[in-house]
C-alpha positions, 0 to 999 in steps of 0.5 A: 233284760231283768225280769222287772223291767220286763213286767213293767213293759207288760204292765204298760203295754196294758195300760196303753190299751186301756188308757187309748180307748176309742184309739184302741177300739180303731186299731183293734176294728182295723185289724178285725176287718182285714182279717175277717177277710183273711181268715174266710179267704185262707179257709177257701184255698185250705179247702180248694187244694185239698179238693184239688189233691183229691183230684189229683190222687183220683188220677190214674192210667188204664193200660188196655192189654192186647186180646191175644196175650196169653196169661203169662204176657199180661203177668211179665207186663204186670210186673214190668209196670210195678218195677216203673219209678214213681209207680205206687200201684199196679191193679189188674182188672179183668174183662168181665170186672170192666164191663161190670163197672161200666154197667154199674156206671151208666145205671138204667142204660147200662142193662143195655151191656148186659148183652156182652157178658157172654161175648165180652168186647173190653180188653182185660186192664192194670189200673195204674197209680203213680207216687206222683200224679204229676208222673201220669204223663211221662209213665203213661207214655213208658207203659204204652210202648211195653209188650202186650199193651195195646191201649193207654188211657188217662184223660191226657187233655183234662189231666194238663189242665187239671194240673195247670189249673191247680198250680195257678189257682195255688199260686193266685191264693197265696198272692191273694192272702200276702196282699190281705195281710200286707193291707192288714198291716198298713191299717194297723200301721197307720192306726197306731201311728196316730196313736203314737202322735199323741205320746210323741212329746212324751217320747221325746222326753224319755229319749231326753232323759236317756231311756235307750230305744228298747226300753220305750219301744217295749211297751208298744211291742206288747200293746201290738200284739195285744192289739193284734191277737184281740183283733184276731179273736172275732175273726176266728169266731165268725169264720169258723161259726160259717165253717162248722154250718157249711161242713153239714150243708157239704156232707149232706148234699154233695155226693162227689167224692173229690167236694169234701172239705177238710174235717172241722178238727184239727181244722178249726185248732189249724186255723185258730193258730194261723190266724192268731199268728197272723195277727200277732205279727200285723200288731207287733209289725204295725206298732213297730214301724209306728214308733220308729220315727218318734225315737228319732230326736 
């Protein structure tokens, strides 16, 4: 294509916008409306699964040792747990830093334990952390049956849900946003179509005149995307005005490690980018599918 050509289709993809004003203003509002919802929708599950990767990274195993092995037991068993596949970590903890954290843990009632230190019940523990925390389980059960290991704990029940949940809640957001942009694209799609209804005598002429489906088609491809990443501008705006007020609310209020939502750079750029794309594509795809049946004469 020669570079001329190439800016008159520009200039008419322009035109069209400012010559189809009310026209431009539905098929701009279609894409608006249906993006607002994309973009707060992409937003929460952007959020959602890192909360949930936080959790999962939050997994980890005690492996209890036996009250009666001896120093050089609970080093060959500490080595043997760090040469597992798929273990990351092995961090060993000894009785007395146990029964510290539970005290520390349980606040008020916790001074209660402060009894044992001299006669200290727990069991010195390795903390184990896998590459994978879908491994949990599966090293879990490797470390419990090893020499000296007389326990091992990792929440076996809330780790199975917790995973599950994470893999179904992954899956229903990605099929949730398909949905949205799928909607996004048959509102923009019809939108232009009447658009187009208006311009198909002047359609049918070019096609008459011998202009090749490329060289009409052109001009509604740029004002697609104009229409698109004009209609992507507002949603942007509003999502990510919410985005910054609420990332203040979460700081301020929440002190669970795992509620922390992704910081507003580079989410917001991350964002921007995604939405923008997303619009571009409605647009182009909308404007399109429109046109083709007119090029049929």
């Amino acid at each position: 294509m020669k570079f001329r050509t190439f800016m008159r289709h520009i200039r008419e993809g322009f035109k069209n916008i400012s010559r189809n004003g009310w026209m431009t203003m539905a098929s701009i509002g279609a894409v608006t409306t249906t993006l607002i919802l994309v973009a707060a929708f992409l937003a929460l599950m952007l959020n959602l699964n890192q909360m949930a990767d936080n959790i999962e990274k939050d997994v980890q195993i005690d492996a209890m040792i036996t009250q009666t092995a001896n120093q050089e037991d609970i080093q060959a068993l500490g080595e043997s747990i760090k040469n597992l596949d798929g273990v990351e970590s092995a961090v060993f903890s000894s009785k007395d830093d146990e029964l510290k954290k539970l005290i520390d843990s349980m606040g008020e009632e916790g001074k209660a334990w402060e009894m044992f230190q001299q006669d200290n019940p727990l069991n010195h523990v390795y903390i184990v952390k896998t590459k994978d925390p879908k491994d949990t389980a599966a090293i879990a059960e490797k470390i419990e049956k090893m020499d000296a290991v007389q326990e091992v704990v990792y929440g076996q029940d809330v780790v199975k849900r917790l995973f599950e949940f994470n893999k179904y809640a992954r899956t229903i957001g990605l099929v949730l946003i398909i949905g949205l942009v799928f909607t996004a694209i048959f509102l923009i799609s019809n939108t232009i179509k009447i658009t187009i209804m208006a311009r198909s005598k002047e359609i049918g002429i070019m096609k008459l005149v011998g202009a090749t489906n490329g060289f009409i088609r052109w001009p509604f491809f740029v004002e697609g995307l104009l229409l698109g990443v004009l209609g992507s501008i507002l949603p942007i705006v509003i999502v990510l005005t919410g985005y910054y007020y609420l990332q203040d609310i979460v700081s301020q209020q929440t002190t669970y490690k795992f509620i922390e939502i992704l910081p507003y750079s580079p989410f917001a750029f991350q964002l921007s980018g995604i939405v923008l794309a997303i619009g571009a594509v409605i647009g182009v795809w909308g404007s399109v599918m429109s046109v083709r049946k007119f090029l049929k004469v």
